[in-house]
TORKOL-4160 file (C-alpha; in steps of 0.2 Angstrom, whole numbers, padded with zeros to 4 digits, m for minus):
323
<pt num="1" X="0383" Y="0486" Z="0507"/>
<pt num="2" X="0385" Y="0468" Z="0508"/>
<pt num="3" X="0379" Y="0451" Z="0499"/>
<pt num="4" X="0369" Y="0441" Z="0511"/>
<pt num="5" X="0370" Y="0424" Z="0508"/>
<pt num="6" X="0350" Y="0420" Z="0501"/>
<pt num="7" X="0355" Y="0431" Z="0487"/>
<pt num="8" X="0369" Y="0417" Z="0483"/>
<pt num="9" X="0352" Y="0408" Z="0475"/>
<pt num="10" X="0347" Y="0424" Z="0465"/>
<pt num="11" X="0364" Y="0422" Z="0455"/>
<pt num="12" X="0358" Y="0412" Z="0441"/>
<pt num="13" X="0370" Y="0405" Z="0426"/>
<pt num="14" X="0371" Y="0422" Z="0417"/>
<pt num="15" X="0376" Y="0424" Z="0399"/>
<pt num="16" X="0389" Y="0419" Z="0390"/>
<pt num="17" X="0393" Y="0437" Z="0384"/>
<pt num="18" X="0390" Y="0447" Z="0400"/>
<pt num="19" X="0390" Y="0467" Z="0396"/>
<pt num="20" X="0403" Y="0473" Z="0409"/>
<pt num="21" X="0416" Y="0462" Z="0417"/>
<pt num="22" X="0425" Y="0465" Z="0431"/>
<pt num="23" X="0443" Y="0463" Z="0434"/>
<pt num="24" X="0448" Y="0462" Z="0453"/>
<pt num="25" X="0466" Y="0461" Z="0455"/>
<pt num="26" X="0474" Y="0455" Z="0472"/>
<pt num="27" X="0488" Y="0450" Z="0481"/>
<pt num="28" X="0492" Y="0449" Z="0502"/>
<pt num="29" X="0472" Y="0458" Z="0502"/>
<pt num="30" X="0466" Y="0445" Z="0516"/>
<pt num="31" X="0461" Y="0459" Z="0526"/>
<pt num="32" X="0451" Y="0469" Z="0512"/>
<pt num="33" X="0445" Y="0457" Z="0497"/>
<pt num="34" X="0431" Y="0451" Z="0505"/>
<pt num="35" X="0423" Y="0470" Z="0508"/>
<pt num="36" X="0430" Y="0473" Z="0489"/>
<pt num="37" X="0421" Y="0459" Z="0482"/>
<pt num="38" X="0404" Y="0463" Z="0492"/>
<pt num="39" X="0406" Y="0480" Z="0484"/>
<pt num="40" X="0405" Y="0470" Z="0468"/>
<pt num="41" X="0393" Y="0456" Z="0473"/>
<pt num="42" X="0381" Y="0467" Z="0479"/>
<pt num="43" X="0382" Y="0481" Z="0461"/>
<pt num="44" X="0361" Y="0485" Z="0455"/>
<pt num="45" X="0362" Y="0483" Z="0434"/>
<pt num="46" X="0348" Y="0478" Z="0422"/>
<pt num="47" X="0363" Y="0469" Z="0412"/>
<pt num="48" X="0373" Y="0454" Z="0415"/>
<pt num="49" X="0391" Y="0454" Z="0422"/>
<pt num="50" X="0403" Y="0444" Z="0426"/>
<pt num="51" X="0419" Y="0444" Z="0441"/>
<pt num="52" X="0437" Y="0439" Z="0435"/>
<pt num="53" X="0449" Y="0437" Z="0450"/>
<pt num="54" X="0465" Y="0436" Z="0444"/>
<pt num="55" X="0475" Y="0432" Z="0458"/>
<pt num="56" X="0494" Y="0432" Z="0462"/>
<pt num="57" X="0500" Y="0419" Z="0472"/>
<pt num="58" X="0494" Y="0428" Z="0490"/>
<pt num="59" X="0504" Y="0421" Z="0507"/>
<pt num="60" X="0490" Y="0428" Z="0517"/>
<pt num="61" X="0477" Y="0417" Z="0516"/>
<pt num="62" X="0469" Y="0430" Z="0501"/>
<pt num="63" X="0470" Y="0413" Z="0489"/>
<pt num="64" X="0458" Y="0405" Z="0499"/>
<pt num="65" X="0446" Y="0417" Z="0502"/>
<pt num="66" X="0444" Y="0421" Z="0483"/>
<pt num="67" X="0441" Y="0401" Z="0481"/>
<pt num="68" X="0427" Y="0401" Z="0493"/>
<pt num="69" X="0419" Y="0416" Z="0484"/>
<pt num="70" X="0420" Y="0406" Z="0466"/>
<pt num="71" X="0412" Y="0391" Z="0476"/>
<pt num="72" X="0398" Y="0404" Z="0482"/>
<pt num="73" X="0395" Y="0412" Z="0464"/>
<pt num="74" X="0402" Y="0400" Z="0454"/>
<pt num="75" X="0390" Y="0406" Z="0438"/>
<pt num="76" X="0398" Y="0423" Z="0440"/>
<pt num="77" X="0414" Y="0421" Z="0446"/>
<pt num="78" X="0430" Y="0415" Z="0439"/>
<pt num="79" X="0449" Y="0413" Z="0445"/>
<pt num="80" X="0465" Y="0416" Z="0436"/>
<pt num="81" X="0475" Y="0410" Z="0450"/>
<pt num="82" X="0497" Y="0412" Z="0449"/>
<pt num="83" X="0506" Y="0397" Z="0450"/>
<pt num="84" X="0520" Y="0409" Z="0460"/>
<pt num="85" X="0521" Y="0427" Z="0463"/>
<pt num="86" X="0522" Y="0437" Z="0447"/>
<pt num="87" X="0524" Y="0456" Z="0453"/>
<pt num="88" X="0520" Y="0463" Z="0436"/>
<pt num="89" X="0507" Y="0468" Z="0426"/>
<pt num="90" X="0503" Y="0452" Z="0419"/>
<pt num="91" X="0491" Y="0450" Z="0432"/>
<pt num="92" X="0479" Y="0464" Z="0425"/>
<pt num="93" X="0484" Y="0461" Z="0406"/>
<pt num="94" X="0478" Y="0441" Z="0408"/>
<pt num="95" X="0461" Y="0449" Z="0417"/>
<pt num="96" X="0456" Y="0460" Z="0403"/>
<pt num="97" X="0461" Y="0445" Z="0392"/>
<pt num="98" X="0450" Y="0433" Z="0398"/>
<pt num="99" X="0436" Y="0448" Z="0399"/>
<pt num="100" X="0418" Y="0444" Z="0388"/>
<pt num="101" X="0411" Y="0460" Z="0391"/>
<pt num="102" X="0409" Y="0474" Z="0382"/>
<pt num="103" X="0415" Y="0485" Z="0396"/>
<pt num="104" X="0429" Y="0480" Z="0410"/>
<pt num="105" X="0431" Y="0490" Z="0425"/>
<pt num="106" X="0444" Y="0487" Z="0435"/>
<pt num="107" X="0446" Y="0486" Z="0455"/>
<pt num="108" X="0461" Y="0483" Z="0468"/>
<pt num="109" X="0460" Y="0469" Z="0479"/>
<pt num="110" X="0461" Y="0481" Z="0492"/>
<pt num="111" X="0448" Y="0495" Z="0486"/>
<pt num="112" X="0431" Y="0494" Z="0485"/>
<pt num="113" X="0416" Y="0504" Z="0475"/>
<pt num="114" X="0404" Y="0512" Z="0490"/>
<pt num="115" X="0392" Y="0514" Z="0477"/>
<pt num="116" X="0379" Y="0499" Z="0470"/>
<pt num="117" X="0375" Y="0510" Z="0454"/>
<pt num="118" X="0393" Y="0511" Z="0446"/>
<pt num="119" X="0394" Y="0499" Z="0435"/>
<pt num="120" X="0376" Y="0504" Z="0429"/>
<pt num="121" X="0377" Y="0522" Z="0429"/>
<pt num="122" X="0396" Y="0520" Z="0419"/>
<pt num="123" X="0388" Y="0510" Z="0407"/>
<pt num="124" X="0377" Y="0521" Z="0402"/>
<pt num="125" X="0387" Y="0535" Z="0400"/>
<pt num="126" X="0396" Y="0522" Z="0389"/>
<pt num="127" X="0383" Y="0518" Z="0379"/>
<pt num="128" X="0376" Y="0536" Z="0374"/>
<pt num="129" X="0395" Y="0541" Z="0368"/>
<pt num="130" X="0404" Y="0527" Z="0354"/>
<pt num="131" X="0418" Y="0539" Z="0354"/>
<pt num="132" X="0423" Y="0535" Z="0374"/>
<pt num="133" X="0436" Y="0525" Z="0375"/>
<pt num="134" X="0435" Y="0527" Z="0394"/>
<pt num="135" X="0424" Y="0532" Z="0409"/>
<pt num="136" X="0431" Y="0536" Z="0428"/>
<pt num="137" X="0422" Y="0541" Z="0444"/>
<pt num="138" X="0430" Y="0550" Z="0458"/>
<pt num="139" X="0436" Y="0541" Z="0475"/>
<pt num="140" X="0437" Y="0543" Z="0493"/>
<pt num="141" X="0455" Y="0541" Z="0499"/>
<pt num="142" X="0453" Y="0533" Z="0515"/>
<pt num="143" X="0466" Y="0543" Z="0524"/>
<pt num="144" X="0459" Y="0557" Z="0518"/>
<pt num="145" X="0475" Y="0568" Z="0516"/>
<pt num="146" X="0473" Y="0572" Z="0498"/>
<pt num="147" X="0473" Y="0588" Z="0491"/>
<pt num="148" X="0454" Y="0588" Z="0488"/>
<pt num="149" X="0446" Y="0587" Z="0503"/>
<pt num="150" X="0448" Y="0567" Z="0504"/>
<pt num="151" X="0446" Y="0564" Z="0487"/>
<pt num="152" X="0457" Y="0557" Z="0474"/>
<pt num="153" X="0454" Y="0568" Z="0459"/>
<pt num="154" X="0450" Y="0588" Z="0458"/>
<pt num="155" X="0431" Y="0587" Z="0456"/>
<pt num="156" X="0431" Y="0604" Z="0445"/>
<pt num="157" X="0441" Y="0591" Z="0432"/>
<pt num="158" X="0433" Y="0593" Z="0414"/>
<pt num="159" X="0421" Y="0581" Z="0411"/>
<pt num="160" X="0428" Y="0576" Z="0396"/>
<pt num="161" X="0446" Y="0573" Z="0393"/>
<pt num="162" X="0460" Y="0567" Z="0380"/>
<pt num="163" X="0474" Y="0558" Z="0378"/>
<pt num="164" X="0486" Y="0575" Z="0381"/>
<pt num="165" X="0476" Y="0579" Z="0399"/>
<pt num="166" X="0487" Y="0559" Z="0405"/>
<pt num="167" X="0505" Y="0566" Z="0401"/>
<pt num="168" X="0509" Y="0574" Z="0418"/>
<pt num="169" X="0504" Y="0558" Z="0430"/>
<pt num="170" X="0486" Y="0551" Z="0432"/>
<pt num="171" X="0471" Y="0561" Z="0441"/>
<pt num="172" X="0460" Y="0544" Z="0441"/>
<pt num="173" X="0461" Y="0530" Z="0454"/>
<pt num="174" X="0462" Y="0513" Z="0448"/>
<pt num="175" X="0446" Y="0507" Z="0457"/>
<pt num="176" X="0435" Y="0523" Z="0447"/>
<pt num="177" X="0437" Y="0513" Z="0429"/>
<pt num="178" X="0428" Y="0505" Z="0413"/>
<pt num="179" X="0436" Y="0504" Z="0397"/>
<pt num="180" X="0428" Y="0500" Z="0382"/>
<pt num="181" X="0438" Y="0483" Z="0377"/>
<pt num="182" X="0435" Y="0483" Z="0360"/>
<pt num="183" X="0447" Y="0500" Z="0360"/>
<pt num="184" X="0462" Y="0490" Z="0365"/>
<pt num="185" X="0458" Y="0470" Z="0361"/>
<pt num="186" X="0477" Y="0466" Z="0364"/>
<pt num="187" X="0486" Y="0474" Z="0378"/>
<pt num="188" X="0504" Y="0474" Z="0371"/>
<pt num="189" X="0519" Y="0465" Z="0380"/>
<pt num="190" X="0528" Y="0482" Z="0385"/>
<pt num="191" X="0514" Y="0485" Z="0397"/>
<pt num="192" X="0520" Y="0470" Z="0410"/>
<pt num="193" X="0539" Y="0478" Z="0408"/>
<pt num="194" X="0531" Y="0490" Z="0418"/>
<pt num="195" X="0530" Y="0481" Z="0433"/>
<pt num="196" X="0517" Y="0478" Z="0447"/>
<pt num="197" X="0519" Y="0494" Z="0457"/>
<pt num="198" X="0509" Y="0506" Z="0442"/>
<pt num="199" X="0494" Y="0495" Z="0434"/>
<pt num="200" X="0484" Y="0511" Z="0429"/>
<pt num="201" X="0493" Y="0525" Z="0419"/>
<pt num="202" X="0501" Y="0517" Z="0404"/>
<pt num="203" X="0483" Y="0506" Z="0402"/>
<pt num="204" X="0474" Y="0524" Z="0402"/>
<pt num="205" X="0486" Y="0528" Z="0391"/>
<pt num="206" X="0482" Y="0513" Z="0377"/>
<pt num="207" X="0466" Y="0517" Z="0379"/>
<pt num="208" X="0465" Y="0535" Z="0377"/>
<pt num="209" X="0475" Y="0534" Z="0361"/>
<pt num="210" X="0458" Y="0528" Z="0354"/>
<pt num="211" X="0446" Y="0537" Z="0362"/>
<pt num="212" X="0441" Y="0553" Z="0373"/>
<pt num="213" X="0439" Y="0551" Z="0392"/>
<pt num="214" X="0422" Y="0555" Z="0404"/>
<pt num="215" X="0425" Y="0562" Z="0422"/>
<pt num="216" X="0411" Y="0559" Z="0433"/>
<pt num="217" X="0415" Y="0568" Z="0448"/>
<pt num="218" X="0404" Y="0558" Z="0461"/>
<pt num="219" X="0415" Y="0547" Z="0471"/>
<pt num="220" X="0407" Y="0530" Z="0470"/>
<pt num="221" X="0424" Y="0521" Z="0474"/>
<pt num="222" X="0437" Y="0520" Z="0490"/>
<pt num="223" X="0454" Y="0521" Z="0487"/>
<pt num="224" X="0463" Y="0512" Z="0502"/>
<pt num="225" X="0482" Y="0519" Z="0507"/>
<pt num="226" X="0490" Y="0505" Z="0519"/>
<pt num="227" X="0508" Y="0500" Z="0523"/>
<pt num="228" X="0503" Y="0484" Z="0513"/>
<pt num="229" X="0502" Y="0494" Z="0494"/>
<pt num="230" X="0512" Y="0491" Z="0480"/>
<pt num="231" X="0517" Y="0507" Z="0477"/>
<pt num="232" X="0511" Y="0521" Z="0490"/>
<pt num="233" X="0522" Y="0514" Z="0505"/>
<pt num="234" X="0538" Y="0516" Z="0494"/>
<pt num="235" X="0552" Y="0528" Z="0498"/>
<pt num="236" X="0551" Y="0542" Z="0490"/>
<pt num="237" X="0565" Y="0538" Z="0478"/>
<pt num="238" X="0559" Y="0521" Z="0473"/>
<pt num="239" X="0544" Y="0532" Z="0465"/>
<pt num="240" X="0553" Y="0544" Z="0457"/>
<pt num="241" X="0564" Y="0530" Z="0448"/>
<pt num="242" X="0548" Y="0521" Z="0445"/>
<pt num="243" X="0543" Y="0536" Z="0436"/>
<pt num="244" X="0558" Y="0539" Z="0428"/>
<pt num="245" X="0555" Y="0522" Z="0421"/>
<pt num="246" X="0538" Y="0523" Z="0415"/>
<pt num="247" X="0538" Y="0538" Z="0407"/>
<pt num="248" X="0552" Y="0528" Z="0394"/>
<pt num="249" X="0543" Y="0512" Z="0394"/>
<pt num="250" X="0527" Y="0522" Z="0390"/>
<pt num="251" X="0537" Y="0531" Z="0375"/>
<pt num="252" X="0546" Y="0515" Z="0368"/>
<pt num="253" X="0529" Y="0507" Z="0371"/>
<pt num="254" X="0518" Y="0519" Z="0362"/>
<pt num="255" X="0534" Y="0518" Z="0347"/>
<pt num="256" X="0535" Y="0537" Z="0351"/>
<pt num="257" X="0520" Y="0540" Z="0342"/>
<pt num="258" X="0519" Y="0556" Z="0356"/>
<pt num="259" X="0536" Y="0559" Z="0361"/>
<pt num="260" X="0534" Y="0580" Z="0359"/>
<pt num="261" X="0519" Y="0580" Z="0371"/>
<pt num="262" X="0524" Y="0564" Z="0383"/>
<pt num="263" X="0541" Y="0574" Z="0384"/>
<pt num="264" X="0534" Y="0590" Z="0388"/>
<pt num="265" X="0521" Y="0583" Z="0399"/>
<pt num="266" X="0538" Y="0575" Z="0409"/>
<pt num="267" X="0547" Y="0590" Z="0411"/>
<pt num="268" X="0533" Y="0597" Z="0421"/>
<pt num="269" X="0529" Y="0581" Z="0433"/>
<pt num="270" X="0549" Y="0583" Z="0438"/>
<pt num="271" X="0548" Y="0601" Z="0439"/>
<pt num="272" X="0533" Y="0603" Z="0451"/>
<pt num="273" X="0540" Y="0587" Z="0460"/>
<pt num="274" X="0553" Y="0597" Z="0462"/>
<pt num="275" X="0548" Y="0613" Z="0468"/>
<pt num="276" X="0534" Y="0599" Z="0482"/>
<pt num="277" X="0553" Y="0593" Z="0488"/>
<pt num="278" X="0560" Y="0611" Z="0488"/>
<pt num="279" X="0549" Y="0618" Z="0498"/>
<pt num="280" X="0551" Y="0602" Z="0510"/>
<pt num="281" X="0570" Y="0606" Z="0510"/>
<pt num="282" X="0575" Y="0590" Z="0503"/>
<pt num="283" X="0587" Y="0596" Z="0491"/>
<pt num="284" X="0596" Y="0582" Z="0485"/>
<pt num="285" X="0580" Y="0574" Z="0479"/>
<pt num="286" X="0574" Y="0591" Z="0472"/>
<pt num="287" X="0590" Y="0591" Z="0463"/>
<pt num="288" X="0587" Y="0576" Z="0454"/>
<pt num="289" X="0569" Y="0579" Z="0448"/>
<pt num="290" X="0578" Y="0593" Z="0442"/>
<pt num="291" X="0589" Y="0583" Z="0432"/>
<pt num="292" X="0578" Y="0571" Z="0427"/>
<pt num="293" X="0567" Y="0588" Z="0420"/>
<pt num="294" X="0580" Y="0594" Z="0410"/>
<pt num="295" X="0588" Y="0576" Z="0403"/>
<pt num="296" X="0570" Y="0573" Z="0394"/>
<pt num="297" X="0563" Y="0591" Z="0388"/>
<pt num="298" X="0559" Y="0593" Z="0373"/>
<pt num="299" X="0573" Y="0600" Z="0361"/>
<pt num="300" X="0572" Y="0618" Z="0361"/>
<pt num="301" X="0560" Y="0620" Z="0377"/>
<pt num="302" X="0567" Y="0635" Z="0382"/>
<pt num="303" X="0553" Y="0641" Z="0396"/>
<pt num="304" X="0555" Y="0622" Z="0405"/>
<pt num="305" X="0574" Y="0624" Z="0402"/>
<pt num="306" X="0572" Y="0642" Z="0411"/>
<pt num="307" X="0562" Y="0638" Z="0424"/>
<pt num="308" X="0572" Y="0622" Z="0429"/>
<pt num="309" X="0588" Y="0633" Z="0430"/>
<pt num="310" X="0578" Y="0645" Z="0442"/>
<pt num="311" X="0574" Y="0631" Z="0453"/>
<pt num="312" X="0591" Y="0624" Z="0455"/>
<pt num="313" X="0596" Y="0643" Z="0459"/>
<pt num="314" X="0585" Y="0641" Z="0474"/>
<pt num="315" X="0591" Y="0625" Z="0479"/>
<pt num="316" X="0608" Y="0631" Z="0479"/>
<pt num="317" X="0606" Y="0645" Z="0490"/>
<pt num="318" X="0596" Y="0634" Z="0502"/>
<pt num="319" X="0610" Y="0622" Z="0503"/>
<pt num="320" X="0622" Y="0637" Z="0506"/>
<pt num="321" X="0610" Y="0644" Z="0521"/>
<pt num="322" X="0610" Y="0628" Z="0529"/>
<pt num="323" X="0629" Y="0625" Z="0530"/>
């Protein structure tokens, strides 16, 4: 799918309040953002919407390209450009400020939607349901080494979730998203304490506080895994300290307005992590999953307190048969 240019003409001044907005983020995406915006570009709606680029100061040559698109659709696309590299999650909280429309979905730089109804048919679903704070589609991971068959999320997910269903890690890829803005008007400053390596989780979080979730299980979105990503080609140990981090910036954030059910949803991310690194025989970062499990439990978790103890039994005695 792609936007040839006689249809630059068909882009007429559109209105000042656009229903859906669209926030791409990018940085170093000279190879991709070009397809990515295409994908946007080339979306089949009976509404009105409008393309925010916030950009971060690219090296690549990204910050050009992005110019010459706001040239091209200049009625339909606007630029927040970064003056020098933030690397935090400024870049997406500035997008959805700048947002008019009711709905914003947001897309990576380096992803694109492979489907030309997304932004119509999440809309809809949207609009049928005030009590939505959000609405996600599935993705194809471009490696395709997931777990489901090349797919980001479990397609038999529920297709309705809540706030509870977020606490163990994010089934959604960033590039299946719209948020109802009027949900979360202000994006609070502990969000860009964050980071720029997770943009999604604690922003599904916010939302979900006001509002249930929609699955649609039809991936209409690629979600791209390359050496050039913010967080996927990290060690293995930069992730789990990043998660580590979240999780508390998340419950400071949220003025521990979940603490019981963030904490409980903790001990089980570290406990599976665990038993994923475990059975890989890396002990010493299994054993610190496990601390990390038991050091933010719930007081009087007993069952997660049990289980974790079980696990470190079985990391000791494969330590002891590998000497």
């Amino acid at each position: 799918m792609g936007v040839p240019e006689r249809l630059a003409s068909e882009y007429r001044p559109r209105a000042m309040t656009p229903k859906t907005s669209v926030v791409v983020v990018t940085y170093n995406h000279a190879a991709f953002i070009d397809q990515a915006l295409e994908s946007v570009l080339g979306q089949r709606t009976d509404h009105d919407f409008e393309v925010i680029i916030s950009e971060d100061a690219s090296t690549d040559g990204t910050h050009e390209i992005v110019k010459r698109w706001q040239e091209r659709f200049p009625s339909v696309v606007r630029l927040l450009l970064s003056e020098k590299n933030l690397r935090s999650n400024e870049t997406v909280r500035r997008g959805f400020h700048a947002a008019r429309g009711k709905y914003v979905s947001l897309l990576d730089g380096d992803d694109c939607w492979s489907s030309p109804d997304k932004l119509a048919r999440q809309a809809a679903v949207l609009d049928a349901d005030p009590s939505l704070s959000l609405c996600f589609h599935n993705a194809v991971v471009s490696t395709g080494t997931t777990r489901f068959g090349g797919l980001w999320t479990d397609p038999s997910l529920k297709a309705r979730l809540g706030l509870a269903d977020l606490w163990e890690g994010n089934p959604f890829a960033t590039c299946g998203s719209m948020f109802r803005r009027a949900c979360v008007p202000r994006i609070p400053d502990w969000y860009c304490q964050v980071g720029g390596m997770i943009t999604d989780w604690p922003l599904y979080v916010l939302f979900a506080e006001k509002g249930d979730i929609a699955f649609l299980p039809e991936a209409m979105g690629v979600y791209r895994l390359h050496p050039g990503g913010a967080f996927s080609p990290k060690s293995d140990l930069t992730k789990l300290e990043t998660m580590e981090m979240l999780y508390r910036i998340v419950n400071e954030g949220t003025e521990f307005r979940h603490d019981k059910d963030l904490r409980a949803g903790h001990g089980r991310y570290f406990l599976d992590m665990a038993r994923t690194y475990l059975d890989q025989g890396r002990t010493d970062l299994a054993r610190r999953c496990l601390r990390e499990a038991r050091s933010y439990r719930p007081r009087g978790q007993f069952r997660g307190l049990a289980e974790a103890f079980s696990l470190e039994v079985r990391s000791w005695l494969r330590r002891r048969a590998s000497l």
